[in-house]
ZALUM-956766 format. One record per residue: residue in one letter; x, y, z of N, C-alpha, C in turn. Coordinates in steps of 0.001 Angstrom, whole numbers, plus 500000, padded with zeros to 6 digits. Atoms other than C-alpha are relative to their C-alpha. Example, Ala and Ser with C-alpha at 12.3 -4.5 7.8 and 13.67 -1.06 7.14 Angstrom:
ZALUM-956766
a500890498810500000512300495500507800500900501200500000s499180498810499940513670498940507140499230501090500730
//
This chain:
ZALUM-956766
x500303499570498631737778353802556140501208499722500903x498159499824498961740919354384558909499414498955500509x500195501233499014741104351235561119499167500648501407x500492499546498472740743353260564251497887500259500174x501767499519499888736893354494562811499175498542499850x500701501354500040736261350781561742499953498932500850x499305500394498721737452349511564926498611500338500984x500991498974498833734992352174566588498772499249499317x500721500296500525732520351340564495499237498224500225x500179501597499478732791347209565121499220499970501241x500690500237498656732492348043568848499110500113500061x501395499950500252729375349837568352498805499295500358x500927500779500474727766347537566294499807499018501160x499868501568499211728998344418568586498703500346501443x501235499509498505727210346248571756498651499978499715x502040499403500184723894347175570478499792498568499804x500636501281500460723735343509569207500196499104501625x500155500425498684724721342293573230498733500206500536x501084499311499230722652344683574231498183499627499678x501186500581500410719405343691572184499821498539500323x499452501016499632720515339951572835499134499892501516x500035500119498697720637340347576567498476500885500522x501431499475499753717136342639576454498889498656500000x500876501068500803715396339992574473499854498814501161x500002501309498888716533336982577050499231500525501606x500447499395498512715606339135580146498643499974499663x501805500288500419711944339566578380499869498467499874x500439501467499927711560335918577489499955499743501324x499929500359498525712552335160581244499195500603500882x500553498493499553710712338268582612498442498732500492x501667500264499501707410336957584525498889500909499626x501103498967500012705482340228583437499162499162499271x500799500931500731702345339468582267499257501307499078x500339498936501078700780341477579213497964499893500063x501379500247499642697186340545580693499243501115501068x500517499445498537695088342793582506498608499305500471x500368500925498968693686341103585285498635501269500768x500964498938499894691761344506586520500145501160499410x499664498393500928690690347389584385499996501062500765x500142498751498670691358350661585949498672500737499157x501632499496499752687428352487586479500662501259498800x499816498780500013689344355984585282500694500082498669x499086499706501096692419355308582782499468499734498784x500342500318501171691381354832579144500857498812499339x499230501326500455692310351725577034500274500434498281x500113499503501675693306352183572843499773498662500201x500095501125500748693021349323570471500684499339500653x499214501163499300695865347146572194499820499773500703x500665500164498845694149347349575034501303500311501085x498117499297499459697263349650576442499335501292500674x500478498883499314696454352568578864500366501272499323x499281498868500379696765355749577915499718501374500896x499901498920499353697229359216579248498763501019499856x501247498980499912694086361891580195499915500964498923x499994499487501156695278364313577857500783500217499034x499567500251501187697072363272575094499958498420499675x499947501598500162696980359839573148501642499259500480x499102500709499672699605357050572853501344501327499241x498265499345500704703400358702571919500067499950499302x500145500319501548704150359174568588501643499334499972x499296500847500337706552356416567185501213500815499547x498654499642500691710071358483566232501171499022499889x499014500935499772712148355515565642501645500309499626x498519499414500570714943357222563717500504501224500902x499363499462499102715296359843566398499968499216500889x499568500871499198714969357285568819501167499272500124x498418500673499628717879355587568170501200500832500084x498886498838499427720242358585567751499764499980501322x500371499760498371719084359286571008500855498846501067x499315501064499308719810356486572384501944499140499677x498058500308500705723488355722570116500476501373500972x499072498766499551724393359337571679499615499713501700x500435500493498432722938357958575339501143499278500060x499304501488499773725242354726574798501541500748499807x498287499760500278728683356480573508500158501248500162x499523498725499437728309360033574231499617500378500787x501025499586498816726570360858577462500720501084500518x499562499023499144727058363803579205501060499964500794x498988500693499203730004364045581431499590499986501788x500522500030498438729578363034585190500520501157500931x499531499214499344729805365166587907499513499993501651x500645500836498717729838364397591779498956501456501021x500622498722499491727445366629593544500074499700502419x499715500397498482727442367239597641498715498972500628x501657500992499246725803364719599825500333500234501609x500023499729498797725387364466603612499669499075500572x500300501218499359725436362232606298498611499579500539x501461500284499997721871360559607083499938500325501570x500468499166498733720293362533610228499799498229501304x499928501407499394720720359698613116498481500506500496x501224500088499586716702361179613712499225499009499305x500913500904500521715357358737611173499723498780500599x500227501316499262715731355687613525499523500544501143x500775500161499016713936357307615977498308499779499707x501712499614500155709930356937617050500021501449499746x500752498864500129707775359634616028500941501077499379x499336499383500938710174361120613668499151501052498819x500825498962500808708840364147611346500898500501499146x499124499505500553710926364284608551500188499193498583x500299500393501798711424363860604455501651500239499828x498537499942499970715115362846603465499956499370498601x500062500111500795716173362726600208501040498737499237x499219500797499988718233359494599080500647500110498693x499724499858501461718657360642595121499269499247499031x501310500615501528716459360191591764499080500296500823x500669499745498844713512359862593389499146499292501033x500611500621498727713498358010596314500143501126501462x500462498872498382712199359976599575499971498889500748x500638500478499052711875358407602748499058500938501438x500795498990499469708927360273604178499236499473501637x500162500607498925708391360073608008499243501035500931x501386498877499043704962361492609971499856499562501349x500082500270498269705453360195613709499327498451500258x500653501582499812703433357081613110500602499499498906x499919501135501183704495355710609873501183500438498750x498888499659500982707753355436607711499791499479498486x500793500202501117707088355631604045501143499874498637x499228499494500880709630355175601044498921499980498431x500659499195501259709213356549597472500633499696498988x498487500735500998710654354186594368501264500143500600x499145500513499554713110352967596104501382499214499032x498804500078500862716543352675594401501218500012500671x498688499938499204719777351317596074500903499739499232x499595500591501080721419349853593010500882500239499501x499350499256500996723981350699590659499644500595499217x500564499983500941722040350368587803498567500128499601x501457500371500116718836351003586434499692499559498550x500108501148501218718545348197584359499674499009500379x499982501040499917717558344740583793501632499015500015x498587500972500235721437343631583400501028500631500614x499122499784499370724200343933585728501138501366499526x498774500425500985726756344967582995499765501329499190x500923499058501123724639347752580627499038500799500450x500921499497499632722614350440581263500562501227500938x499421498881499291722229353711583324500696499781501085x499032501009498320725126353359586325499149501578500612x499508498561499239725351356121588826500986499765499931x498812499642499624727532358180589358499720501151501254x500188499523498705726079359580592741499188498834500764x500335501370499728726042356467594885498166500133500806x501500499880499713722490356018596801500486500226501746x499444499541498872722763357317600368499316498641500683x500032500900499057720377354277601705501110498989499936x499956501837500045721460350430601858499601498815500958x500574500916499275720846347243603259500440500483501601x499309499357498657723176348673606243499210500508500887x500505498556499332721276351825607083498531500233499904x501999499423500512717645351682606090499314499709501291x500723500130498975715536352359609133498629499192499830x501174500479500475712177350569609457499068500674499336x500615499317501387710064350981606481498806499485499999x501050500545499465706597350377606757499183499973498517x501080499980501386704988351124603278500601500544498961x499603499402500821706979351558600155499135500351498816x500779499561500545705224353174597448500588500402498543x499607500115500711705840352465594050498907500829498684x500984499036500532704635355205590885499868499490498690x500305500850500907705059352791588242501165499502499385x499154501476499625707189349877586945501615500612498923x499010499720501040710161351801584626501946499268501231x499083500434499103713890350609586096500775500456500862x499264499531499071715020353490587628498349500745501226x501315499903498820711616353422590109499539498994500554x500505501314499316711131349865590300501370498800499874x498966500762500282714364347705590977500076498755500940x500367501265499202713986343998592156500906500220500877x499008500645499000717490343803594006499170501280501223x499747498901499332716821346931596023498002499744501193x501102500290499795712928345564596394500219498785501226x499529500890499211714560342622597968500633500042501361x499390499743498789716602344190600257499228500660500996x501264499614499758713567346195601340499730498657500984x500398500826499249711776343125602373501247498936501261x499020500696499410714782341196603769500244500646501642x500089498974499206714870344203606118499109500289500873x501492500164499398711491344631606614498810498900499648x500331501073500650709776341566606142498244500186500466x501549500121499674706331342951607419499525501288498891x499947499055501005706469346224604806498940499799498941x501323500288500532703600346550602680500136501221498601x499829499095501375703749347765598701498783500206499444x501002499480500608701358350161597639500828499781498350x499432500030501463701877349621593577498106500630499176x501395499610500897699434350740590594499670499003499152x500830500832499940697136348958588971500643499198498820x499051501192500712698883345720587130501494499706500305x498397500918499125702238345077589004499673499641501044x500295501202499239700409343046591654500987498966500184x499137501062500719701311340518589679501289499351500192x498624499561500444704811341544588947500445499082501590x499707499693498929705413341592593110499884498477500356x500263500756499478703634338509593576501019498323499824x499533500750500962705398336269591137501292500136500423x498576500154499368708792337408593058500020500013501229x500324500461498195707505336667596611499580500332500567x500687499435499138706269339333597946498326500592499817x501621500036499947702532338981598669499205501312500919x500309499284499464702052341599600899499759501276499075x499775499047501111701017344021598120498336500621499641x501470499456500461697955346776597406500339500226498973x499479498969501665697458347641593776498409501094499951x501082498605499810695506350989593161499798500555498161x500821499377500818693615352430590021500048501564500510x499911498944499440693858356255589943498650500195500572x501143499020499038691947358294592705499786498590500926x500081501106499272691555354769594691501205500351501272x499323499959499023692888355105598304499650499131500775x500204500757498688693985353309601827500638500921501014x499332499520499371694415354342604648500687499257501365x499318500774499250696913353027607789500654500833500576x499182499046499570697915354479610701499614501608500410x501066498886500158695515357823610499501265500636498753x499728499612501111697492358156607129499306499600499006x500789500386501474695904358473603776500761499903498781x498940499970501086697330357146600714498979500173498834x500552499896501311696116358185596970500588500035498916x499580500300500853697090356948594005499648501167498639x500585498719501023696905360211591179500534500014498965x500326499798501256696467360622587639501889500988499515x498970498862500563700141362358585902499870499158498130x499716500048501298701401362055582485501448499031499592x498227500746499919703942359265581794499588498904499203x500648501450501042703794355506580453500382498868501171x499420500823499275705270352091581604499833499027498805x499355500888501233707183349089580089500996499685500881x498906500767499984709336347037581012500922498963499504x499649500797501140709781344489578745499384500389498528x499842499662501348709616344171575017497840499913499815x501343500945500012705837342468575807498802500861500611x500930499439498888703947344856578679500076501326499913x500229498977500126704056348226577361498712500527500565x501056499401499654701519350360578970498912499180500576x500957501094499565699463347187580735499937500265501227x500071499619498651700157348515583941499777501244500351x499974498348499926699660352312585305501126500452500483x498721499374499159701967354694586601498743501496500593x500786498752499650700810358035588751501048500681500870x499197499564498804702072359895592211498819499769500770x501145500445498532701027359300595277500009501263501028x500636498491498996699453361950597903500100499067500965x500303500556498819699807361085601176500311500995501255x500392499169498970698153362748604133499554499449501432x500920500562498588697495362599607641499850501144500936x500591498772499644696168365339610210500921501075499685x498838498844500046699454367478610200500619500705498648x499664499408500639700425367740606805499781499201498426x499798500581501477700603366572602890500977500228498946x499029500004500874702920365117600826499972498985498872x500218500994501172702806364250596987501218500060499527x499037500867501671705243362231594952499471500044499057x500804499749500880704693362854591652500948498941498818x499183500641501122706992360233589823500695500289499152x499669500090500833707839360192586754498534501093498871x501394498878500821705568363268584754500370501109499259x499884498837500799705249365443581850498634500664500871x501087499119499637703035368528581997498679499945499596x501562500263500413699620368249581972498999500744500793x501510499304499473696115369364583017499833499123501504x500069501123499008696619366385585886500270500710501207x499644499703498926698048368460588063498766501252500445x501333498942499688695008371382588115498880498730500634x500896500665499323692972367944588483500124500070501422x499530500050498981694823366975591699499524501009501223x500424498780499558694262370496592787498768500099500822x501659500050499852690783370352592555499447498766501055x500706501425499293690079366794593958500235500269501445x499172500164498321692379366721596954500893500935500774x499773498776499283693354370099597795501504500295499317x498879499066500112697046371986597630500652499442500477x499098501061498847699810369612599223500723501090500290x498954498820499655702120371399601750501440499652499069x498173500354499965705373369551600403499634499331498534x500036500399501438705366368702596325501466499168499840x498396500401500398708716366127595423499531499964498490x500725499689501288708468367230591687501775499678498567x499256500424500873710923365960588822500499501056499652x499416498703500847713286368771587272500914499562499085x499232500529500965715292366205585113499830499107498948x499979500735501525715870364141582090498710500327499073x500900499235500547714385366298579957500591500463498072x499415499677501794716470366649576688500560498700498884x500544499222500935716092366077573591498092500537500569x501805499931499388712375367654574401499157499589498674x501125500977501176710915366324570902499564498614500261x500229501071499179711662363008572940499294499982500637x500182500179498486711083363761576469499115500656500251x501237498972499095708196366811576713498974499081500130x500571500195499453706014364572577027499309498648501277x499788501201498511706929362226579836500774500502501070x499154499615499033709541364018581572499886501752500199x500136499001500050709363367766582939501483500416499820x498540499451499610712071370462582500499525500831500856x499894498872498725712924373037585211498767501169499570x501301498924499675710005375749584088499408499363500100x500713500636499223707756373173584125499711499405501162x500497500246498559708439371913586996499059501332500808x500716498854499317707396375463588505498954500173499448x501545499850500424704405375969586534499443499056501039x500586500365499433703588372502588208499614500219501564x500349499557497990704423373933591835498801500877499963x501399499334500353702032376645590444498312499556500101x501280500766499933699282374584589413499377499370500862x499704501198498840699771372213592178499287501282501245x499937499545499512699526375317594292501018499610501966x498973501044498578702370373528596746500183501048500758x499115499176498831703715375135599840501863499944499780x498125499823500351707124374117599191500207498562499019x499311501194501034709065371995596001500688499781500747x498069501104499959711718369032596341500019499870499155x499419500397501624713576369140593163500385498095500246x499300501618500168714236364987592034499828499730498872x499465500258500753714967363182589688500912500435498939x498196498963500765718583364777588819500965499254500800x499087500073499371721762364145589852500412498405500330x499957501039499253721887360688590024500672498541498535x499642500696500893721756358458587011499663500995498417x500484498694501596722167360258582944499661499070499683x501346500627500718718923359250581542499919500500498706x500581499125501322718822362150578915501466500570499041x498444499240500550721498364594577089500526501372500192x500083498909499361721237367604579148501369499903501430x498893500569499183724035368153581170499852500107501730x499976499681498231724489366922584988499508501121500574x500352498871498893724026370030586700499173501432499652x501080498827500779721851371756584259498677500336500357x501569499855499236718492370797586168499685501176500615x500342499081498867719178372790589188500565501704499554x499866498833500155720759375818587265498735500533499023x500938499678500379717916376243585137498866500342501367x501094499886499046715518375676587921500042501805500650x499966499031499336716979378688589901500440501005498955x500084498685500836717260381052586649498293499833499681x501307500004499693713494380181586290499137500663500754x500174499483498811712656380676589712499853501656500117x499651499068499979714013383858589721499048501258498810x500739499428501142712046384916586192498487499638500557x501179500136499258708894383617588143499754500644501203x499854499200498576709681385593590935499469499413501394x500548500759498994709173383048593572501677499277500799x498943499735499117711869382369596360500666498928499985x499498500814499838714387379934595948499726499048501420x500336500811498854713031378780599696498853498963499546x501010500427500269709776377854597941500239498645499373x499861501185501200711445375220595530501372499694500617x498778500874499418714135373098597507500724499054499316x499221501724500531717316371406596101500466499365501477x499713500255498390718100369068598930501547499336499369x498920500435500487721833367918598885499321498055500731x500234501028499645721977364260598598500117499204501414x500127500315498613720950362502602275499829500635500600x500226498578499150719633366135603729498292499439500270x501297500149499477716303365857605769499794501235499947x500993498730499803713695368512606119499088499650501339x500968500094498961711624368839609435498294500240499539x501303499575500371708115368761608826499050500914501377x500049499475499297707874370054611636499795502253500060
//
């Protein structure tokens, strides 16, 4: 074997063995707890007593494509590419603001005149447990501790690392130290165990409301894990949130499913859908946790939305689809669906929308 391939080869190896290493210690240390404390009324439990999804069971185990996957994640990733962003509208620090701004991945900060709302919140480099390893960006995050206007209710869709990131959670409260985390049902816990007590946890279809806003916790297609220990012990969903003037669902982290005709049915047609159009390839992996660009539109379909926000793209490579492939699919889609590029919005990174 040439030096140079056995060389390559050493590094490799040496990483994955850091990398498992430095997983392993972060779980031992990790406060999660693999206990559930309340069963959700709605989600189903298997044998491990692990949640599972409405319509389909647990994931099927591919361990040998799993790791390609992940060896071609770690040493060959897509190549980066910087996309446009924009300066943050100086309307968000005002009262009675009416307006949805997009910060990248998918954090929103969604603002109805009474009440400022963020949406997995992500200021970070990384979405990882370790400084050092893991997905970076390479499209920085438009908030930070600097610039974040008051935040009154962040709203978390379930516990994976690029939706739930302590530092960024921290800076949050540090900021707003009266802020109040809607979470789903088993990261209570999680929240409580790192200080912040101020915390609802929700079971799907379970709502609050604050403010003459309504919040609802809804049923999608996804998982959760964070450590080696708490697979699926907690939920994940999107959240609906309405108040007289208008409605707007986050939909997280979601493959395609029958969840979204539920939605439909329960709680009406939202005007404003923020709907995933990325990390989507290999799809033997990813169809059924992550959407691609036709699905997303089917779901605007189903959903019967007034208008898409394309997210989770552009921000951190999760998958093996390239950078800027989301949004060109989306709008050759679009176009084969015959529905108006106005209908399904890319927003450039830090662009508001008037809800107005």
């Amino acid at each position: 074997m040439p030096k140079k391939n056995q060389k390559s080869r050493i590094l490799k190896l040496t990483s994955l063995c850091i990398f498992k290493y430095f997983i392993l210690l972060t779980c031992l240390l990790s406060s999660c707890s693999s206990k559930l404390e309340r069963k959700s009324i709605y989600a189903k439990l298997n044998e491990n007593n692990q949640y599972v999804n409405n319509y389909i069971g647990d994931f099927e185990k591919k361990r040998v494509r799993f790791f390609s996957f992940f060896f071609k994640s770690m040493f060959n990733p897509p190549e980066k590419k910087k996309f446009e962003s924009v300066k943050l509208s100086k309307e968000i620090y005002k009262d009675n603001t009416k307006l949805i701004t997009w910060s990248g991945h998918s954090t929103f900060l969604y603002q109805n005149s009474n009440i400022n709302v963020l949406t997995d919140p992500h200021f970070t480099n990384r979405a990882s447990p370790l400084s050092f390893l893991g997905p970076e960006r390479y499209m920085p995050s438009i908030f930070n501790q600097k610039n974040i206007p008051r935040i009154d209710f962040v709203v978390i869709s379930h516990n994976h690392y690029d939706h739930l990131d302590i530092k960024t959670v921290k800076i949050i409260f540090k900021e707003n130290p009266k802020v109040t985390f809607l979470v789903p049902l088993g990261l209570k816990d999680w929240f409580n165990k790192n200080g912040f007590m101020n915390v609802v946890e929700f079971d799907w279809w379970e709502s609050f409301e604050s403010n003459e806003t309504k919040f609802v916790f809804v049923p999608v297609q996804h998982w959760s894990k964070r450590t080696f220990f708490d697979r699926n012990k907690s939920l994940w969903g999107g959240w609906w949130i309405e108040n007289k003037e208008n409605t707007f669902l986050h939909l997280g982290d979601t493959g395609y499913s029958k969840d979204f005709i539920d939605i439909k049915s329960r709680l009406g047609s939202p005007d404003i859908a923020a709907i995933p159009i990325g990390a989507y390839a290999p799809r033997d992996i990813m169809k059924r946790s992550h959407l691609n660009p036709e699905e997303a539109i089917k779901c605007l379909i189903d959903l019967d939305a007034g208008l898409g926000l394309a997210m989770h793209w552009g921000t951190f490579i999760l998958t093996h689809e390239p950078v800027d492939e989301p949004v060109k699919k989306l709008y050759e889609k679009l176009k084969e669906y015959v529905i108006k590029k106005s209908r399904f919005k890319v927003l450039k990174h830090g662009e508001s929308i008037n809800l107005d």
